[in-house]
C-alpha positions as a Markdown table, in Angstrom:
| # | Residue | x | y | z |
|---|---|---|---|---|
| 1 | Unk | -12.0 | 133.5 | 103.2 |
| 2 | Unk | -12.7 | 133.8 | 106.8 |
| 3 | Unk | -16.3 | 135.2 | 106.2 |
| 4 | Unk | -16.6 | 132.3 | 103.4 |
| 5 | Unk | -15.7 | 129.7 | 106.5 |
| 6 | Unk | -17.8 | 131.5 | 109.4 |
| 7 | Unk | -20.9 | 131.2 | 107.2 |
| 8 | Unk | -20.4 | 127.4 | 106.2 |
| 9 | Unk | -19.6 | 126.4 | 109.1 |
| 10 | Unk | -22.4 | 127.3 | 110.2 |
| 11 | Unk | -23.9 | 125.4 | 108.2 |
| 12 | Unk | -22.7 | 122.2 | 109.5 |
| 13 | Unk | -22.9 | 123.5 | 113.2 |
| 14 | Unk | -27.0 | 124.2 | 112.5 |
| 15 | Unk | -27.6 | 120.6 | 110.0 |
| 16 | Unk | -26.8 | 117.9 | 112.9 |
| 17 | Unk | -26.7 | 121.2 | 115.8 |
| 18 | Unk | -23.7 | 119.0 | 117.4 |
| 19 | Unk | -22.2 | 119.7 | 120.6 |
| 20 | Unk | -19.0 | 121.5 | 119.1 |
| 21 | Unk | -21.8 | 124.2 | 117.8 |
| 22 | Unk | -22.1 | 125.3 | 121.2 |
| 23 | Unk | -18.4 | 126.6 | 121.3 |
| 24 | Unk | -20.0 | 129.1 | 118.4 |
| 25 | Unk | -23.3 | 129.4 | 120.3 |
| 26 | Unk | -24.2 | 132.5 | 122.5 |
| 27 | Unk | -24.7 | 132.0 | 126.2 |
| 28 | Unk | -28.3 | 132.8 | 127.2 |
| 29 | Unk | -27.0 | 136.0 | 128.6 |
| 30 | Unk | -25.4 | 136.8 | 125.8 |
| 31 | Unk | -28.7 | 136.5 | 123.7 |
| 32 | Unk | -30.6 | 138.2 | 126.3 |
| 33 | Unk | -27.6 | 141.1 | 126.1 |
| 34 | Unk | -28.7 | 142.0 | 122.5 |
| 35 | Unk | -31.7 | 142.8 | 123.3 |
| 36 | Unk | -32.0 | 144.1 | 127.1 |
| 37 | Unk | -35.0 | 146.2 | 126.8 |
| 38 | Unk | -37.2 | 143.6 | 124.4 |
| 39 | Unk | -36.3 | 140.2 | 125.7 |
| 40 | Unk | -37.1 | 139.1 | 129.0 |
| 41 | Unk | -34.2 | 137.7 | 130.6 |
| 42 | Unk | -33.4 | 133.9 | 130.4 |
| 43 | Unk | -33.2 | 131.6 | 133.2 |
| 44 | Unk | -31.2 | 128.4 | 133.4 |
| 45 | Unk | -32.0 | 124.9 | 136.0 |
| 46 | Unk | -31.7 | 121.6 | 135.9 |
| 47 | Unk | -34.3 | 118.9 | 136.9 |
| 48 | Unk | -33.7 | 115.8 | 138.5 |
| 49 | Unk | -35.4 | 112.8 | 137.8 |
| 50 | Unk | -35.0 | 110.0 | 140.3 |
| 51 | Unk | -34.8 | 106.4 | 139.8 |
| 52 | Unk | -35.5 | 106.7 | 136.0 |
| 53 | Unk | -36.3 | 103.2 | 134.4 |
| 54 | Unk | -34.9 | 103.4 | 130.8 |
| 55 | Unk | -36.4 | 101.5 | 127.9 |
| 56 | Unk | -33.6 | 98.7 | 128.2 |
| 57 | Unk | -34.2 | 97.9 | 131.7 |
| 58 | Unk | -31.4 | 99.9 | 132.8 |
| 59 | Unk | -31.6 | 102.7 | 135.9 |
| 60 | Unk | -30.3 | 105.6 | 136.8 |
| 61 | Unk | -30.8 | 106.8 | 140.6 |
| 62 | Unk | -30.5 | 110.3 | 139.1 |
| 63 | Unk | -31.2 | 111.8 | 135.5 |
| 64 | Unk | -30.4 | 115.4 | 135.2 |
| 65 | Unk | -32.5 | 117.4 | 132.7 |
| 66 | Unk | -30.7 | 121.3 | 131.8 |
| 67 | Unk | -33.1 | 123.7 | 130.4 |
| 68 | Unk | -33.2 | 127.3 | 129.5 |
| 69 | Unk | -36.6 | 129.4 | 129.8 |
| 70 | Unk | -37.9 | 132.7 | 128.4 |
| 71 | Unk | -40.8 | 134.5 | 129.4 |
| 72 | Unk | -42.7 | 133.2 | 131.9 |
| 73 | Unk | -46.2 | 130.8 | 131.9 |
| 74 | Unk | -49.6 | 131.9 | 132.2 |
| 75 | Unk | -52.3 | 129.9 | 133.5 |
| 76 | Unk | -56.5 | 129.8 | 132.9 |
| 77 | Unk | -59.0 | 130.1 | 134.9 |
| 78 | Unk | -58.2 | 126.4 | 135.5 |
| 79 | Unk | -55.4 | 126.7 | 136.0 |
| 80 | Unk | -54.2 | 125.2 | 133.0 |
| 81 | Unk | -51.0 | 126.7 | 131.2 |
| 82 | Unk | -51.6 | 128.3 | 127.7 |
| 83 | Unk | -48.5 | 130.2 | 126.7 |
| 84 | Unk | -45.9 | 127.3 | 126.5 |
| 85 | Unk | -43.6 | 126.2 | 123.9 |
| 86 | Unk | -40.9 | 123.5 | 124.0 |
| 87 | Unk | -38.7 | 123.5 | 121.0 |
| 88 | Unk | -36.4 | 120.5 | 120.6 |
| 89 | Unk | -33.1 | 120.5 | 119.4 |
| 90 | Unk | -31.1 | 117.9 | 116.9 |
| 91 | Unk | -28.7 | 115.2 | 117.7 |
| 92 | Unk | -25.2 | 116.2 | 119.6 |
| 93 | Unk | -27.1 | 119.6 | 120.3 |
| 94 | Unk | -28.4 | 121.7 | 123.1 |
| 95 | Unk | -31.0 | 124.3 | 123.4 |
| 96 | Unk | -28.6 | 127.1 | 123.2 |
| 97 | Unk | -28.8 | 126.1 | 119.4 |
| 98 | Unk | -32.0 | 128.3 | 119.3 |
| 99 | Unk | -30.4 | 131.5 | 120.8 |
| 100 | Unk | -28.7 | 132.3 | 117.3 |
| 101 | Unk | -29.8 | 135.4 | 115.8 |
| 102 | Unk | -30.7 | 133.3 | 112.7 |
| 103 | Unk | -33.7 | 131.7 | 114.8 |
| 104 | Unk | -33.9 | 133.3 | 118.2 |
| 105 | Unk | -33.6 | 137.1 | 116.4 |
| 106 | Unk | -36.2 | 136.3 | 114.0 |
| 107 | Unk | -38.5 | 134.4 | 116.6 |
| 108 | Unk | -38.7 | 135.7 | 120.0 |
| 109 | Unk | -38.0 | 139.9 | 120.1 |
| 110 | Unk | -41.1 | 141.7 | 120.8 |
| 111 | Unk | -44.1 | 141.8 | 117.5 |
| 112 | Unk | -42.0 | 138.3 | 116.5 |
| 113 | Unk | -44.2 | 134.8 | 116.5 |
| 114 | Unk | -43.1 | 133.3 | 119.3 |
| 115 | Unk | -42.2 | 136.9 | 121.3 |
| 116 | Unk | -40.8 | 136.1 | 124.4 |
| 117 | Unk | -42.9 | 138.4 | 126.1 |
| 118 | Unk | -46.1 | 136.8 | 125.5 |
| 119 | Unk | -44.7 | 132.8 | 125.4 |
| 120 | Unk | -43.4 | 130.5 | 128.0 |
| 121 | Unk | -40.2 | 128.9 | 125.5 |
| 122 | Unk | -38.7 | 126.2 | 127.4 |
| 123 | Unk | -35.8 | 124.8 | 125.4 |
| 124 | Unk | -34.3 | 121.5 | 127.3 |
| 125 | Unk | -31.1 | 119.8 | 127.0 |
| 126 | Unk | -32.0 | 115.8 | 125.7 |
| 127 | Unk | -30.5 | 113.5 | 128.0 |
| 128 | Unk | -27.3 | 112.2 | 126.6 |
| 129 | Unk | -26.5 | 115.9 | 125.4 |
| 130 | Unk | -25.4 | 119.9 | 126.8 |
| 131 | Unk | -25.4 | 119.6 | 130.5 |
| 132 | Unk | -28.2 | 117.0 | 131.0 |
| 133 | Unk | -27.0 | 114.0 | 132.1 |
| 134 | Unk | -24.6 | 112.0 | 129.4 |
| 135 | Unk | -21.9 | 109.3 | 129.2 |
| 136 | Unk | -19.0 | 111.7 | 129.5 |
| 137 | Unk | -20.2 | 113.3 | 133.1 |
| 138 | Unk | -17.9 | 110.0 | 134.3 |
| 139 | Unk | -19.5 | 106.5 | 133.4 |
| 140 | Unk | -18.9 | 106.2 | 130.1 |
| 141 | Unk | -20.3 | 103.6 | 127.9 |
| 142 | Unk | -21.7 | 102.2 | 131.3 |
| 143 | Unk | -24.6 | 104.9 | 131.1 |
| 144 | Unk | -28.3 | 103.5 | 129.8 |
| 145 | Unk | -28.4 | 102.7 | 126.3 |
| 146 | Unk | -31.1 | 105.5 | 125.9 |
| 147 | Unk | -33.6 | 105.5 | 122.8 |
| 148 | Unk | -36.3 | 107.9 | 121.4 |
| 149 | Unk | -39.2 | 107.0 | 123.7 |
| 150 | Unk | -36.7 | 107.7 | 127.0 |
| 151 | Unk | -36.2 | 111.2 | 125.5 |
| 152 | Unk | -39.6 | 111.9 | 124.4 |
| 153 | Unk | -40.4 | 110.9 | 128.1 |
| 154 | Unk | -37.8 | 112.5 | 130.4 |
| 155 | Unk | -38.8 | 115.8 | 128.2 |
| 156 | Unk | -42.2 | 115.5 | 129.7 |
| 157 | Unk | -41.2 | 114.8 | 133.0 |
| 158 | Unk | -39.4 | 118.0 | 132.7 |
| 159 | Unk | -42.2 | 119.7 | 131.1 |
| 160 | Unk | -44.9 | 118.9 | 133.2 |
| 161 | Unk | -43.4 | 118.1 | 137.3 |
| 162 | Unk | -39.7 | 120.0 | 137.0 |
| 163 | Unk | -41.6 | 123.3 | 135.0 |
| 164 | Unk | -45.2 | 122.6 | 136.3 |
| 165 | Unk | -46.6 | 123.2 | 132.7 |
| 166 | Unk | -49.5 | 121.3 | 131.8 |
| 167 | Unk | -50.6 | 122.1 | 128.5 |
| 168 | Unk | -48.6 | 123.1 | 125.5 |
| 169 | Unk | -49.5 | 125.8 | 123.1 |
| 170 | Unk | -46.7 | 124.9 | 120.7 |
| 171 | Unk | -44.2 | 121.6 | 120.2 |
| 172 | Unk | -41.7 | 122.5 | 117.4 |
| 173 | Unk | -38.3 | 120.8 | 116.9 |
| 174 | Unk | -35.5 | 120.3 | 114.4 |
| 175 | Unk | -33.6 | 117.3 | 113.3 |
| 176 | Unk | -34.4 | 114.8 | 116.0 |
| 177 | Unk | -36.4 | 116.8 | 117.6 |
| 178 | Unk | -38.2 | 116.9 | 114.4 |
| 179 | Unk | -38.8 | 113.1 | 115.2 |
| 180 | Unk | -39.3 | 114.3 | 118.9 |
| 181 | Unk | -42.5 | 116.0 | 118.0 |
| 182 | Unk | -44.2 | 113.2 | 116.1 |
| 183 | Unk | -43.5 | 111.3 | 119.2 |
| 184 | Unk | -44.9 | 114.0 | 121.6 |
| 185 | Unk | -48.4 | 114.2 | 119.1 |
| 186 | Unk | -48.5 | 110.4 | 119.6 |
| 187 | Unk | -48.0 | 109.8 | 123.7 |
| 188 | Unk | -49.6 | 112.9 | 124.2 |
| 189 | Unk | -52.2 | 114.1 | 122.0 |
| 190 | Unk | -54.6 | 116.4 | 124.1 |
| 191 | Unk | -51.6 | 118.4 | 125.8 |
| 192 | Unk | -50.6 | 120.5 | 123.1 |
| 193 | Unk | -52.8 | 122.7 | 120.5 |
| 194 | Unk | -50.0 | 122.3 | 117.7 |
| 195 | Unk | -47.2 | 120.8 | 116.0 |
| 196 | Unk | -44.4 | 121.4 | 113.9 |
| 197 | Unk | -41.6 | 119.0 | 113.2 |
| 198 | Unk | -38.7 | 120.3 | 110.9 |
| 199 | Unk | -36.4 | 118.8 | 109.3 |
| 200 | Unk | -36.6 | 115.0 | 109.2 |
| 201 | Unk | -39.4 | 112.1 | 108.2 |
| 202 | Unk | -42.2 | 110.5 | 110.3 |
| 203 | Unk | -41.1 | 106.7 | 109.8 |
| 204 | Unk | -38.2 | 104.0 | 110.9 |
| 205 | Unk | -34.5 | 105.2 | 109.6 |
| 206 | Unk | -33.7 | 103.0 | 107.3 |
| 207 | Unk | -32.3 | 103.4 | 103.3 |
| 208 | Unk | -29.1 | 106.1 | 103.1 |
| 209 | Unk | -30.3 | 107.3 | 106.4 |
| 210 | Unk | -29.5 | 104.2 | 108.7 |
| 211 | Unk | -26.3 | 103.5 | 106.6 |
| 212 | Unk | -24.4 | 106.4 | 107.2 |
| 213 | Unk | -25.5 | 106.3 | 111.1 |
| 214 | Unk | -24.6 | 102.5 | 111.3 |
| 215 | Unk | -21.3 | 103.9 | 109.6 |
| 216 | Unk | -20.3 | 106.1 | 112.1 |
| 217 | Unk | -21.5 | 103.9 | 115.2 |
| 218 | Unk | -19.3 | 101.0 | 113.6 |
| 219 | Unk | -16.3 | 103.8 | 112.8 |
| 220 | Unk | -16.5 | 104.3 | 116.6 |
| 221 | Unk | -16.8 | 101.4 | 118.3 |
| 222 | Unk | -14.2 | 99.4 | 115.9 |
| 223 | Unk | -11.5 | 102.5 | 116.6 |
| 224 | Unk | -9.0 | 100.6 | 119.1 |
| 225 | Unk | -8.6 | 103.3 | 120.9 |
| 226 | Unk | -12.7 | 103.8 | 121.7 |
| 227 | Unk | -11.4 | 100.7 | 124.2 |
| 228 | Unk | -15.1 | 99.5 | 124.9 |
| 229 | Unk | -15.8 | 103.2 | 125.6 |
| 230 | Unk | -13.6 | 103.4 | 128.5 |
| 231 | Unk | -11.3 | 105.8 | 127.0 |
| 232 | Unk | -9.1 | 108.6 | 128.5 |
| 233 | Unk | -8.1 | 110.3 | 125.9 |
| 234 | Unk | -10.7 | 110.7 | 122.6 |
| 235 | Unk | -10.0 | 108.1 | 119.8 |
| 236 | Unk | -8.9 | 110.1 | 117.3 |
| 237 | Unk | -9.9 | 108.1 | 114.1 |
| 238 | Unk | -13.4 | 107.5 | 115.4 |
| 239 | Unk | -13.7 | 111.6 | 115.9 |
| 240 | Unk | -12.7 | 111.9 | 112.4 |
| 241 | Unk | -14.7 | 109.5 | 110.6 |
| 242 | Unk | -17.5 | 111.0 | 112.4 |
| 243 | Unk | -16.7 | 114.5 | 111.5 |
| 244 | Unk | -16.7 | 113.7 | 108.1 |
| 245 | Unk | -19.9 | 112.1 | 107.7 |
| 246 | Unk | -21.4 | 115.1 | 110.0 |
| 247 | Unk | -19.6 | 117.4 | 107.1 |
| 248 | Unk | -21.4 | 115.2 | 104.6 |
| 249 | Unk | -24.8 | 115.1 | 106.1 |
| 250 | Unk | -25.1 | 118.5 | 106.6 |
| 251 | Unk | -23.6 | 119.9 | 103.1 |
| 252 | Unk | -25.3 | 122.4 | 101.2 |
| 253 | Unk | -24.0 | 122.3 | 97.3 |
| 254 | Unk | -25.7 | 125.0 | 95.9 |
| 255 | Unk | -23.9 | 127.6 | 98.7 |
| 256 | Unk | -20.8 | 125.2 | 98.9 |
| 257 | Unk | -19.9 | 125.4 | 95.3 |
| 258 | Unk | -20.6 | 129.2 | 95.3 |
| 259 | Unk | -18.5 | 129.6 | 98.5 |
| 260 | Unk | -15.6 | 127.2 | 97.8 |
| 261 | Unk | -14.9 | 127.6 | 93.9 |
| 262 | Unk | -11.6 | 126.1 | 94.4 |
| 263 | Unk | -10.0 | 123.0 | 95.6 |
| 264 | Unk | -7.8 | 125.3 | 97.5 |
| 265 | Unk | -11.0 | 126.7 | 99.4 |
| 266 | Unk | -12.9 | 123.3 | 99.7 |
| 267 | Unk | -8.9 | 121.6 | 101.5 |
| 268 | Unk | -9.1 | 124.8 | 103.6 |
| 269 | Unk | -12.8 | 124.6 | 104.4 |
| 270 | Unk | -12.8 | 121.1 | 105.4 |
| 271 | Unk | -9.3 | 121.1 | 107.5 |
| 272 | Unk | -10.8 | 123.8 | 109.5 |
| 273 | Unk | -14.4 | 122.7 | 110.1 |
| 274 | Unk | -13.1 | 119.2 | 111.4 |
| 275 | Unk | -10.9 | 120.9 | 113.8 |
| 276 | Unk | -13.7 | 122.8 | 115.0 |
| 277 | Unk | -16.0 | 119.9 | 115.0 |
| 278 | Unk | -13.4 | 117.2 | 116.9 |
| 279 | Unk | -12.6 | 119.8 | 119.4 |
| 280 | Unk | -16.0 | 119.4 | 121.1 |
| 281 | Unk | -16.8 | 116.1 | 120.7 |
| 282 | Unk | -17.0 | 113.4 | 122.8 |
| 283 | Unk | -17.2 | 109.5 | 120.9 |
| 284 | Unk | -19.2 | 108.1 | 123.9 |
| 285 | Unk | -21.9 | 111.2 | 123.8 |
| 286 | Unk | -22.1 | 111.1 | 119.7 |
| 287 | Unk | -22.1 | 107.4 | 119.6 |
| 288 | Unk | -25.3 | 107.2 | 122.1 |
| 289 | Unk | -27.2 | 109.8 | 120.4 |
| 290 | Unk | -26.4 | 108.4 | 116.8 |
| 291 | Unk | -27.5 | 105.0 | 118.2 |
| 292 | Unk | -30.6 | 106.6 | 120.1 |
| 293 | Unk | -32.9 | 106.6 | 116.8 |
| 294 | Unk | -32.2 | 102.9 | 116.5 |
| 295 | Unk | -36.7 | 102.2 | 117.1 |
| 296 | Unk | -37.8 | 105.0 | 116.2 |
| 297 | Unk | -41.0 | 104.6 | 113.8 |
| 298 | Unk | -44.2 | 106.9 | 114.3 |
| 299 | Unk | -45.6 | 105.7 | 110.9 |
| 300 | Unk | -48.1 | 103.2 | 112.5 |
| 301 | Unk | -49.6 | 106.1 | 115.2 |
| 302 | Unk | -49.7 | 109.0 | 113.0 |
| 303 | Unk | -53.4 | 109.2 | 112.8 |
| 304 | Unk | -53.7 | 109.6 | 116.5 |
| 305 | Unk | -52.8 | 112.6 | 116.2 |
| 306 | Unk | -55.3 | 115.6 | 116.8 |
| 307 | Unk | -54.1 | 118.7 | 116.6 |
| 308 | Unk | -52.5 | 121.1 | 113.3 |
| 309 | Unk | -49.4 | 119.8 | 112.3 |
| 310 | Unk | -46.7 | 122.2 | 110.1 |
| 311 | Unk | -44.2 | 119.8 | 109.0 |
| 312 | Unk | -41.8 | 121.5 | 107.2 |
| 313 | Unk | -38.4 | 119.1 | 105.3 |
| 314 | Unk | -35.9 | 121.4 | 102.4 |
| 315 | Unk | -35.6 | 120.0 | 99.3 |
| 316 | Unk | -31.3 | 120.3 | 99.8 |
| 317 | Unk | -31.7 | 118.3 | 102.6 |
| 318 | Unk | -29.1 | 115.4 | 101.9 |
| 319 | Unk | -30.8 | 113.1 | 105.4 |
| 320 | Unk | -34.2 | 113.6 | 104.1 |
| 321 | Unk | -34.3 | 114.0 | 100.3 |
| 322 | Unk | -37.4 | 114.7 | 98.4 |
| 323 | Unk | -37.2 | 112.5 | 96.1 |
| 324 | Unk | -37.7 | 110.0 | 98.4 |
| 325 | Unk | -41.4 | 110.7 | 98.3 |
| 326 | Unk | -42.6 | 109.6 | 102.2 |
| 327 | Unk | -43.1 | 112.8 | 103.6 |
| 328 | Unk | -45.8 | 113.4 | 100.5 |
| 329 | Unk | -47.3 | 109.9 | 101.3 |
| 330 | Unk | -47.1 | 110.0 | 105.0 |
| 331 | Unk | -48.7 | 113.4 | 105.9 |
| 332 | Unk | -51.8 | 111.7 | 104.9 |
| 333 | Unk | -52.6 | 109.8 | 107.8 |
| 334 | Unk | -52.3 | 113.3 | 110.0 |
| 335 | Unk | -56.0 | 114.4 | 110.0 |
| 336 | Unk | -54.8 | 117.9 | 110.7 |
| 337 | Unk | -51.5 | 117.9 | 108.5 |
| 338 | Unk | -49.7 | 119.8 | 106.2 |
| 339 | Unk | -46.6 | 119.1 | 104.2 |
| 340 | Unk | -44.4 | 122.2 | 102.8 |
| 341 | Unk | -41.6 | 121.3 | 101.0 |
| 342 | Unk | -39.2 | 124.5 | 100.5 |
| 343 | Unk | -37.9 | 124.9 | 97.1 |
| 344 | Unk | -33.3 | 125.3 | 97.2 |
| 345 | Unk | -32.7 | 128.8 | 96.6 |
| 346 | Unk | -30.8 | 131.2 | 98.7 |
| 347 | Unk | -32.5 | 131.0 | 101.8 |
| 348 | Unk | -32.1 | 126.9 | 101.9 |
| 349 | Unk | -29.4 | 125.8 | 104.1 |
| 350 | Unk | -29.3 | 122.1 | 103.6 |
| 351 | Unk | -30.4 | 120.0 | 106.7 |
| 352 | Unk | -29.7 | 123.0 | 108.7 |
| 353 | Unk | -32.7 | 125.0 | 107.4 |
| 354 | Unk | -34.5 | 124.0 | 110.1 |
| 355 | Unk | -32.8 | 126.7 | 112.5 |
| 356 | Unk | -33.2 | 129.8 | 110.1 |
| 357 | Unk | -36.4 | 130.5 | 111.1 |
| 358 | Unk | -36.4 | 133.2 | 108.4 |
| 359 | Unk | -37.2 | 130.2 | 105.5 |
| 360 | Unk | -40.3 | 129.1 | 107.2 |
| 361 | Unk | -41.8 | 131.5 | 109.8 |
| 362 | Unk | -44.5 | 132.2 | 107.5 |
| 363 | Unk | -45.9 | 128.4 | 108.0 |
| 364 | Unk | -45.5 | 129.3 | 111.9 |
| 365 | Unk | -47.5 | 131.8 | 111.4 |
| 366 | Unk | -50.3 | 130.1 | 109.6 |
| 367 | Unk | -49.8 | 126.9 | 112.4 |
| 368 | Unk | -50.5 | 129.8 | 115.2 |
| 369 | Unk | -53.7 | 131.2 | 113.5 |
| 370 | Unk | -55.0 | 128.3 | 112.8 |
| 371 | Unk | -54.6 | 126.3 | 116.0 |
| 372 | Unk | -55.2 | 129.7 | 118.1 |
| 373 | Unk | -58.1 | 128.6 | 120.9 |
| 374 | Unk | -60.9 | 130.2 | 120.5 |
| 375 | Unk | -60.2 | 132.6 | 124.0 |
| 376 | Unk | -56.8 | 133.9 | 122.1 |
């Protein structure tokens, strides 16, 4: 039963990557620790970002952006960088998310496809999330009412003036950072040679999608104890409810019924994986980065973009289903795209796919080879 529980909950932990993942998650050094003589040590900073004018008007004197590096970057005659990847993580996540051996050990050990020896992988914490800066470092639900485009952006002020990388050779990212990339093809189409978004859909959230997020930021905000987000201790019902639609969103029935036959096993399953999910969550943090995909619509831009796109959705993912049809439709406008829609079997994960890299590193490979520049 244990082995049952550590596998679906990481299932859960990897659909949404929330913050009480990271208790799960191995430290950079750790990562780096399985590996000694293959994987170039990791290297942990933060940025700061003064004065920051966010979307709504609202300022911060400092924003402070957490990253973790591997490898290290490698500039042209031009001095222009051409080993870099930033892969972004999901909502409530970090980018310690990517240091699990089901992405990390299939990705970046030397011969992989994005081998740490021979790539620059910068993996930020969002604003809002990790140890960037967030509402629960101390002012609550008096912190900017970040969105999408304040993301997208603080990213690339991280990228380009806190790492000095100009050019990207790769943008990947799960989940939100699935909707992250779409956004980065859009503002900045001639600063990377690729894309590939996993794990979401390239217009505004709206059907099933909004509901169940405008269910959880109600469940919060309408807990009495939330107290306008000036809370000391965490309101309990508003962790729960959002627990349980996290549970929801990020279920995967074909492994679920096979791994919890009985009620017994499903009551056990459950009572333990909300445990572990309330015990690292904070209302204010979850309820800003729920709310942060309130605009978000690339739909109307997607034909600005220039380079390959990979975009890459599972066909058990319960945020995005297939049947839905807009992926299909949408990948149209990319002039460059491709749309791969992974069959369920036992590889398939749900939403969470998107972090076993093992279900879909063959379409990295293809992205790589065919937006390799010409001097590569």
């Amino acid at each position: 039963m244990t082995t049952i529980l550590k596998r679906l909950g990481l299932f859960v932990t990897l659909a949404i990557a929330l913050a009480q993942g990271q208790a799960g998650a191995q430290t950079p050094a750790e990562n780096a620790a399985q590996n000694p003589s293959s994987t170039p040590a990791p290297h942990e900073g933060d940025f700061v970002i003064h004065n920051f004018r966010f979307q709504s008007g609202e300022t911060l004197p400092e924003v402070r952006m957490h990253y973790t590096t591997f490898g290290a970057p490698v500039k042209d005659g031009g001095g222009h960088t051409t080993n870099a990847v930033l892969i972004l993580h999901g909502t409530g996540g970090t980018g310690h998310q990517f240091l699990r051996p089901v992405f990390a050990g299939v990705l970046f050990g030397t011969g992989q496809l994005l081998d740490a020896n021979k790539y620059y992988i910068i993996l930020p914490d969002n604003v809002g999330h990790g140890k960037s800066s967030k509402p629960s470092d101390g002012i609550h639900a008096r912190f900017p009412q970040y969105d999408y485009a304040d993301m997208v952006s603080l990213q690339h002020e991280l990228v380009e003036k806190g790492l000095g990388v100009d050019h990207l050779r790769l943008v990947m990212g799960t989940s939100m950072g699935c909707m992250h990339s779409w956004m980065w093809g859009e503002a900045y189409p001639t600063q990377m040679d690729a894309l590939m978004p996993l794990a979401c859909l390239p217009v505004q959230i709206a059907g099933r999608n909004r509901i169940w997020r405008k269910m959880v930021i109600d469940g919060i905000r309408q807990d009495p104890e939330w107290k306008n987000g000036d809370y000391r201790t965490e309101p309990r019902t508003a962790l729960d409810l959002s627990a349980d639609f996290l549970v929801i969103a990020g279920s995967v029935p074909l492994q679920m019924q096979k791994e919890l036959p009985t009620r017994d096993s499903a009551d056990k399953y459950l009572d333990e994986t909300i445990k572990r999910i309330t015990s690292g969550l904070d209302a204010n943090d979850f309820l800003y980065a729920v709310s942060a995909s309130r605009d978000y619509d690339p739909s109307s831009k997607l034909g600005d973009i220039r380079v390959p796109v990979m975009f890459v959705n599972s066909a058990d993912d319960f945020i995005n289903p297939p049947e839905l049809g807009i992926a299909e439709r949408e990948i149209k406008q990319v002039k460059k795209g491709k749309f791969v829609l992974l069959p369920i079997s036992e590889k398939t994960h749900g939403h969470g796919t998107h972090t076993w890299a093992a279900a879909w590193q063959q379409y990295l490979k293809e992205l790589l080879d065919q937006s390799s520049p010409p001097s590569q």
